[in-house]
MIDOSE-1310 file (N, C-alpha, C; in nm, 2 decimals, decimal comma, always signed):
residues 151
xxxx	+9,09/+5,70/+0,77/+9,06/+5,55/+0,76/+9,12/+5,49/+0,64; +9,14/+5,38/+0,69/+9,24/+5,31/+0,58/+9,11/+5,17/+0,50; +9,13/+5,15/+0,36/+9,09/+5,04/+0,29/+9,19/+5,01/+0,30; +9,15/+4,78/+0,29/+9,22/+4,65/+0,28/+9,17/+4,61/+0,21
xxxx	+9,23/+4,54/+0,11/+9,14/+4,37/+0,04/+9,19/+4,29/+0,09; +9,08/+4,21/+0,09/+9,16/+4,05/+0,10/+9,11/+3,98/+0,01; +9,15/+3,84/+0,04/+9,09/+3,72/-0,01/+9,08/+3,63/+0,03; +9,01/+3,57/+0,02/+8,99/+3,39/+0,10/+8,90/+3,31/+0,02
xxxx	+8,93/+3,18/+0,10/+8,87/+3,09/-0,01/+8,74/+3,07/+0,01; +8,69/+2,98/-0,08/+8,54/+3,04/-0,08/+8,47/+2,97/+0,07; +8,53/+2,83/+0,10/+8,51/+2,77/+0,23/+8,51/+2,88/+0,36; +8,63/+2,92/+0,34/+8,65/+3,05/+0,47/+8,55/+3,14/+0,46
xxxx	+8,58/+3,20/+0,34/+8,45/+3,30/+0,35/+8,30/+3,25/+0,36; +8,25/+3,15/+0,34/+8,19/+3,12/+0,38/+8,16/+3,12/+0,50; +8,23/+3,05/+0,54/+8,21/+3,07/+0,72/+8,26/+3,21/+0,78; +8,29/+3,29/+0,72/+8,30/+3,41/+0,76/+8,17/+3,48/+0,78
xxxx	+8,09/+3,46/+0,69/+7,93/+3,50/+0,62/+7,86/+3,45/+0,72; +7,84/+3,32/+0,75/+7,77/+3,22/+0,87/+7,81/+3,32/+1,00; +7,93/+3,33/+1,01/+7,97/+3,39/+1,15/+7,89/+3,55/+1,16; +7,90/+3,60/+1,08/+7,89/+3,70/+1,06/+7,71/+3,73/+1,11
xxxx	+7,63/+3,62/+1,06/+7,48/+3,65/+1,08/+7,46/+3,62/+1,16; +7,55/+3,50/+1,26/+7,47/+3,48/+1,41/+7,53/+3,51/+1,52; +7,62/+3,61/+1,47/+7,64/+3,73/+1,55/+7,58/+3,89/+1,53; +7,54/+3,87/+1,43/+7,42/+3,95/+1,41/+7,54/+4,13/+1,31
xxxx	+7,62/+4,06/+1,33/+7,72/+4,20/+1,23/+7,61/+4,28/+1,12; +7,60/+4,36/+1,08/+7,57/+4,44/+0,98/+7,63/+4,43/+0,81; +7,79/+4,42/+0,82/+7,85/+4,45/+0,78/+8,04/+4,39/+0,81; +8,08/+4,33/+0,68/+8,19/+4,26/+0,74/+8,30/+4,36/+0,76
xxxx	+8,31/+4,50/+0,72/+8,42/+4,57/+0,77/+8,36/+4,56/+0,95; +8,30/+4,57/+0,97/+8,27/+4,60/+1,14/+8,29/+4,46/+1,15; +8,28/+4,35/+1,17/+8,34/+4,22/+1,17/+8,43/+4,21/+1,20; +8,52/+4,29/+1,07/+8,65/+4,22/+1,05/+8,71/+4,32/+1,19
xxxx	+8,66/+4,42/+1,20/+8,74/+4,56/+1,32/+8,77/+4,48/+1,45; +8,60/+4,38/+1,47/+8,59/+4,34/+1,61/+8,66/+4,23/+1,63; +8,76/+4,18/+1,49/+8,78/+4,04/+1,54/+8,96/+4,10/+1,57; +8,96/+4,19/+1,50/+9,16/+4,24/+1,49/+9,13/+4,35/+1,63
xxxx	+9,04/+4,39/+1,72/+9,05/+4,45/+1,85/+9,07/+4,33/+1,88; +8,99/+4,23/+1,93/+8,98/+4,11/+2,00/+9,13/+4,03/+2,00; +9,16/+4,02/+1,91/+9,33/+3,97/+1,84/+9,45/+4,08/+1,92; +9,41/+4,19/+1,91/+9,56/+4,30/+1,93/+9,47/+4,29/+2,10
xxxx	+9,40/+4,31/+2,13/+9,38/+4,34/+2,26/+9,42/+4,21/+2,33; +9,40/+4,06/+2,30/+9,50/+3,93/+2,40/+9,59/+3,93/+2,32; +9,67/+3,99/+2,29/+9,80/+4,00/+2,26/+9,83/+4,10/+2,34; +9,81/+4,22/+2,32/+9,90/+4,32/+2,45/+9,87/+4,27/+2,59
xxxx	+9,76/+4,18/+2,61/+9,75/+4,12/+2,79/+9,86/+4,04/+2,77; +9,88/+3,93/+2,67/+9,97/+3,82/+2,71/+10,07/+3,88/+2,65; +10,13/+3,97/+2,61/+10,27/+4,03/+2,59/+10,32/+4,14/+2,70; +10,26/+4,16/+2,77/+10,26/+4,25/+2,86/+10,27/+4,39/+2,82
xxxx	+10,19/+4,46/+2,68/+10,21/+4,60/+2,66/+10,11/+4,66/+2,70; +10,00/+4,58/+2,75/+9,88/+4,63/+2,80/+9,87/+4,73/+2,95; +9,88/+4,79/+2,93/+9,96/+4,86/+3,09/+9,76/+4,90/+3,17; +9,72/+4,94/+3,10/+9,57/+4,92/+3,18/+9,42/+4,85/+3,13
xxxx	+9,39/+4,77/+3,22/+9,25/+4,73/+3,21/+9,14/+4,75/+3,30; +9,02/+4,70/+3,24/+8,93/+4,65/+3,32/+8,96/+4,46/+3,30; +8,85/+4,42/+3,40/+8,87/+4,27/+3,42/+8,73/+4,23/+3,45; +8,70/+4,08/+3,46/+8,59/+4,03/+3,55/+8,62/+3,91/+3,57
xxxx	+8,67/+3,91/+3,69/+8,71/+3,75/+3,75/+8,59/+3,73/+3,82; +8,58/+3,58/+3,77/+8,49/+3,49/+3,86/+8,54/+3,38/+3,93; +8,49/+3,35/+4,02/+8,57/+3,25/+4,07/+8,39/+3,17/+4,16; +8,43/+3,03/+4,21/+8,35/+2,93/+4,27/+8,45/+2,84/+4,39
xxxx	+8,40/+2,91/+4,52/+8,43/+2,85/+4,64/+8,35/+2,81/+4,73; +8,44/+2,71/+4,84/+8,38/+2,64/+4,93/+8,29/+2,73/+5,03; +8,19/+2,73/+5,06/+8,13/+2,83/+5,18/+8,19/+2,80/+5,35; +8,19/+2,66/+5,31/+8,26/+2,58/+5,48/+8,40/+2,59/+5,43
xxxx	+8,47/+2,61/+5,35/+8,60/+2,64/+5,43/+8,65/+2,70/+5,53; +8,72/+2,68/+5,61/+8,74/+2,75/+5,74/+8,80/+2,91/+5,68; +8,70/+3,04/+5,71/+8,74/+3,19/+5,68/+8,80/+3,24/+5,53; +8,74/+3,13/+5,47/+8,76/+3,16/+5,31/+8,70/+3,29/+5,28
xxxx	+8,57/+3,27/+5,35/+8,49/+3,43/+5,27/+8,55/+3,53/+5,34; +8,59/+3,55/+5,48/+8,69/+3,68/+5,53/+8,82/+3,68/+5,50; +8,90/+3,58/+5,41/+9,01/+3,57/+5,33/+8,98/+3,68/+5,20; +8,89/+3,63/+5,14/+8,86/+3,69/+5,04/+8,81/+3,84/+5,03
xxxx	+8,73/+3,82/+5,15/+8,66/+3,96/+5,14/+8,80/+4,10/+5,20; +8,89/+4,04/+5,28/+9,02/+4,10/+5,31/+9,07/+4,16/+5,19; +9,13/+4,02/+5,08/+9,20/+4,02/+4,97/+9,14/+4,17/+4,87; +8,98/+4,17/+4,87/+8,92/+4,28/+4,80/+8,95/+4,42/+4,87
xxxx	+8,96/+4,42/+4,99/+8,98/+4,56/+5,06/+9,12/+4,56/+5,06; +9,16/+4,46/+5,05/+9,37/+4,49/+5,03/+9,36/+4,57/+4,90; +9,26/+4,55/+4,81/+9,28/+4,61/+4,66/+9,18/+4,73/+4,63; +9,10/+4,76/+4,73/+9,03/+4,86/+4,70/+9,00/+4,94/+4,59
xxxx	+9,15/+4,97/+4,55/+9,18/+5,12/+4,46/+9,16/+5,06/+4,33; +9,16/+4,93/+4,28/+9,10/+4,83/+4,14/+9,00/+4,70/+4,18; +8,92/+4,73/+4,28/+8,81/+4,68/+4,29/+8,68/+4,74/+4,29; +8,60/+4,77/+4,14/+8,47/+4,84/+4,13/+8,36/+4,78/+4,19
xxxx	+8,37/+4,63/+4,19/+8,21/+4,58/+4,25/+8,20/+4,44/+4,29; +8,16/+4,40/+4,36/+8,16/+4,24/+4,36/+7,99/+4,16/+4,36; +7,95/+4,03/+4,30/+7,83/+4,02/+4,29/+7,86/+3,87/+4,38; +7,80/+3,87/+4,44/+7,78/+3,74/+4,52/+7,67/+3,65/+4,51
xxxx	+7,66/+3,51/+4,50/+7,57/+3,43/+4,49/+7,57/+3,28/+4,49; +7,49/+3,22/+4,60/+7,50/+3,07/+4,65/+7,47/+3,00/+4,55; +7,51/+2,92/+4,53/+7,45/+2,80/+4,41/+7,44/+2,69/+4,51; +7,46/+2,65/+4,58/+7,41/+2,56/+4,67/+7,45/+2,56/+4,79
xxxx	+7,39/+2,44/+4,94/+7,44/+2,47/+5,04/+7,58/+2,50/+5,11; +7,68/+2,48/+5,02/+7,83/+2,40/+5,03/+7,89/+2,56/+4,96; +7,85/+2,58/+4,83/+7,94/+2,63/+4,75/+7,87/+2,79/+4,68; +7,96/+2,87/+4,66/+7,90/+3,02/+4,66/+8,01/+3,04/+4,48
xxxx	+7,94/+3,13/+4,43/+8,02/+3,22/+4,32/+8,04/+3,39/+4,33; +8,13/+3,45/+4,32/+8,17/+3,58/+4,33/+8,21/+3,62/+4,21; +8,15/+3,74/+4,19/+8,19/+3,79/+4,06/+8,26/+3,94/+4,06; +8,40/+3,93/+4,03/+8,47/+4,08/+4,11/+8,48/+4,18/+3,94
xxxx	+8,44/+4,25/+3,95/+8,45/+4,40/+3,85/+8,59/+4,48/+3,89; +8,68/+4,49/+3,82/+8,84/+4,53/+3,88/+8,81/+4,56/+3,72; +8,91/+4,73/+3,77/+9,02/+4,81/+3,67/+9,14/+4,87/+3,74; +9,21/+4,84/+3,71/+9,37/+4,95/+3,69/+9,46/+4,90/+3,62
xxxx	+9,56/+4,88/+3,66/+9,71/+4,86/+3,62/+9,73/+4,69/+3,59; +9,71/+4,62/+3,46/+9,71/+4,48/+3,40/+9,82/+4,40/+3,48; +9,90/+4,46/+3,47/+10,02/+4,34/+3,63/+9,94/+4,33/+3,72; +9,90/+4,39/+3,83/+9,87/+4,42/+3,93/+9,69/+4,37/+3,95
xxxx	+9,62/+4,38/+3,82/+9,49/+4,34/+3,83/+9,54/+4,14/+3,83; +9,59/+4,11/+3,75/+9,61/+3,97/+3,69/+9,68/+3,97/+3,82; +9,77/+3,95/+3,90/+9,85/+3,93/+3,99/+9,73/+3,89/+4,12; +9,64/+3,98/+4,14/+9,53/+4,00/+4,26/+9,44/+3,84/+4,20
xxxx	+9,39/+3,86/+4,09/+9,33/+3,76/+4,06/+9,38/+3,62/+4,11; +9,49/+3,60/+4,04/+9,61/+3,48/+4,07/+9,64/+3,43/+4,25; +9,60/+3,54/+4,33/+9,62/+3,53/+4,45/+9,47/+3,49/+4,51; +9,38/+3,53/+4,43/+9,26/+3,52/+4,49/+9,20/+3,34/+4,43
xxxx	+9,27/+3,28/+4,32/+9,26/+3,19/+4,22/+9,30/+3,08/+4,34; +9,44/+3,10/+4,41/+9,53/+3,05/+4,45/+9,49/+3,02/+4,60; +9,37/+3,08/+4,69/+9,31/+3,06/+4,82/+9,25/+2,89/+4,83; +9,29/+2,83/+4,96/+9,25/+2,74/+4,96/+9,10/+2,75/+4,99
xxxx	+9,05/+2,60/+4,87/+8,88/+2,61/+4,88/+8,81/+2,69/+4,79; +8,95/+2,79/+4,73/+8,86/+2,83/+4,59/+8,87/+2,68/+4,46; +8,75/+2,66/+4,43/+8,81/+2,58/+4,34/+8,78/+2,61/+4,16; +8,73/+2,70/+4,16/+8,69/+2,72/+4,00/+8,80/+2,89/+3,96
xxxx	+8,85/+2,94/+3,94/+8,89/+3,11/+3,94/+8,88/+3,10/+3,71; +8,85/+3,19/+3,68/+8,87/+3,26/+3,53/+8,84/+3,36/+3,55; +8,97/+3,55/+3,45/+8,98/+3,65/+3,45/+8,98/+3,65/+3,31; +8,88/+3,77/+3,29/+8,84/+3,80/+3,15/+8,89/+3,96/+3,13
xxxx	+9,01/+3,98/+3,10/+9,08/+4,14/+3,09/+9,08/+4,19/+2,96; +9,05/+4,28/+2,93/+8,95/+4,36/+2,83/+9,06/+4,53/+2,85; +9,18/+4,50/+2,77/+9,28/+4,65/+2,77/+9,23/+4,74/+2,75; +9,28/+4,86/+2,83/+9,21/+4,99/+2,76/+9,32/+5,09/+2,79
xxxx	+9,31/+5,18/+2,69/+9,39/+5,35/+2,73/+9,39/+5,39/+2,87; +9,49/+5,41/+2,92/+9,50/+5,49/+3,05/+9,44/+5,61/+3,05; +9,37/+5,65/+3,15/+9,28/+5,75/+3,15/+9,34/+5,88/+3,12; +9,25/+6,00/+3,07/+9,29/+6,08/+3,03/+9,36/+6,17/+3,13
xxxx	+9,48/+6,28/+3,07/+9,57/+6,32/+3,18/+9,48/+6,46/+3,28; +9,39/+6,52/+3,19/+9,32/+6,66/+3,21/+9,28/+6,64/+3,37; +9,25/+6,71/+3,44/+9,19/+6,76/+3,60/+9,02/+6,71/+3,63; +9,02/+6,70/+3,68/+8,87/+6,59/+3,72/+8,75/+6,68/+3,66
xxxx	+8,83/+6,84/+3,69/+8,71/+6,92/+3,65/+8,69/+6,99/+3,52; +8,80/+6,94/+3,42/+8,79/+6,97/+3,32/+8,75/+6,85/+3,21; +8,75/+6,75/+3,27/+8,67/+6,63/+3,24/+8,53/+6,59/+3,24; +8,51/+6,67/+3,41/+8,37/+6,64/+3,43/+8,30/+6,80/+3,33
xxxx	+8,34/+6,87/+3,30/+8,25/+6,98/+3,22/+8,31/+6,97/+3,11; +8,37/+6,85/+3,05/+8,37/+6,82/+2,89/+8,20/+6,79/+2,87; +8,20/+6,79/+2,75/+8,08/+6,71/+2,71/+8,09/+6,55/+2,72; +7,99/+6,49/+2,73/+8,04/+6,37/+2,74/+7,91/+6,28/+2,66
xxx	+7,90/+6,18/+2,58/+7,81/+6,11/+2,53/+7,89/+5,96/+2,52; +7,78/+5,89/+2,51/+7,75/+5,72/+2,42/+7,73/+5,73/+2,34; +7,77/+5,62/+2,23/+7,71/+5,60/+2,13/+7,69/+5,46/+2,16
């Protein structure tokens, strides 16, 4: 592990401090970690080095559109293999919200989204992509009898 100094002025830091408590940090090294992941991580989405994510697109459509929801529900089974889960729910007579859980390949997730964004009678779509390491190369079975914990 590496030490940094900085410095800033006392206004900044100040609001560094404020930020810091009502997000509830401990500690401004752990702060400062979660703001330079958050920084390098939309930067490899929008530079395109991000080669894998998870995602959570939501989107708000018409219920009467003519076959919007078997448009869509198609669009999910076209993508199967980066679609983990979807949460459904009416907000009123007219109009429904879907909430899709998708991981794989960051071209290919963003691309699905954009298509699903792009249906007529969707009218609300935002994808929230969250980069991560490509999964590890080892055999299913030498993964699944690693040890494995959370912290």
């Amino acid at each position: 592990m590496q030490r940094l100094t900085i410095s800033l002025d006392d206004e900044l830091a100040s609001a560094f401090e404020e930020l810091m408590q009502r997000k509830g940090y401990a500690n401004r090294s752990e702060a400062v970690r979660d703001l330079l992941r958050r920084e390098l991580g939309e930067s490899s989405v929008a530079n395109g080095t991000a080669k894998q994510c998870v995602a959570v697109l939501s989107y708000v459509y018409d219920h009467h559109e003519r076959r919007l929801a078997e448009r869509l529900t198609d669009l999910q089974h076209d993508h199967h293999d980066m679609t983990m889960s979807t949460m459904h729910a009416h907000l009123d007579h007219e109009t429904c919200i879907e909430t899709v859980f998708l991981k794989g390949q960051t071209t290919k997730i963003v691309a699905f989204a954009e298509a699903i964004k792009a249906e007529t009678g969707v009218r609300h779509g935002n994808i929230h992509v969250v980069p991560v390491e490509a999964p590890a190369t080892r055999s299913y079975v030498a993964r699944k009898n690693a040890a494995h914990t959370h912290r």
